[in-house]
N, C-alpha and C positions, 0 to 999 in steps of 0.2 A: 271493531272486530269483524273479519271476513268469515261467510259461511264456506267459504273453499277452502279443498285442501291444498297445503299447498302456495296459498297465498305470497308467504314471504317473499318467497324465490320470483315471483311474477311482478311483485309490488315493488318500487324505491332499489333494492337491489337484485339484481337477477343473478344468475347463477353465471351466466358469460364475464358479468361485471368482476363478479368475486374470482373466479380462475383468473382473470385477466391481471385485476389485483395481486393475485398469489405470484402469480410469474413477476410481475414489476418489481416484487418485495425481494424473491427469490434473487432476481438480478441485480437489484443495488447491495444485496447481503454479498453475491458472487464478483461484484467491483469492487466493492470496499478489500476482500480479502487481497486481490491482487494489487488493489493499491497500498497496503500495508506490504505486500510480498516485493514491490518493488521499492517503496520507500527503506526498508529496510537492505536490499541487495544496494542502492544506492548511497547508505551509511558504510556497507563495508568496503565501497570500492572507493568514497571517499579517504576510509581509514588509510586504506592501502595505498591513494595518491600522496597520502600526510605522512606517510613512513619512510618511505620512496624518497620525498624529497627532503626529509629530513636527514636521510643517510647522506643522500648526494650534497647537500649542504656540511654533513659533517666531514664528509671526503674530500671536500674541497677547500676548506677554510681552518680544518684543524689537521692538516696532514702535515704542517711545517716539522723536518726536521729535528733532531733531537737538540741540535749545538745553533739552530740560525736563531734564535730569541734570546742570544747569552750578550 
């Protein structure tokens, strides 16, 4: 037990440590967000690749005439 006041913050962790801390937390909390903001814009612009090609596939291969399959 220290007779100062005060101790904590001078001993094992200092108070620089701990801000520094807060900010490193802060910025892996603020990457993650944007790495979820962009994994998910990158689901929908998959969707949107998969719909896309799926028209131009149906446009293509199922356009045949009413009378040419008879």
């Amino acid at each position: 037990m220290s007779v100062y006041p005060g101790a904590f913050f001078l001993s094992g962790l200092g108070l620089f440590s701990i801000l520094i801390w807060l900010v490193t937390a802060a910025a892996c909390v603020y990457a993650f967000i944007l790495f979820v903001k962009l994994a998910r814009r990158g689901i929908v612009a998959l969707d949107l690749y998969i719909h896309a090609k799926n028209l131009e596939i149906r446009s293509t291969y199922e356009s045949a005439g009413k009378g040419e399959f008879r």
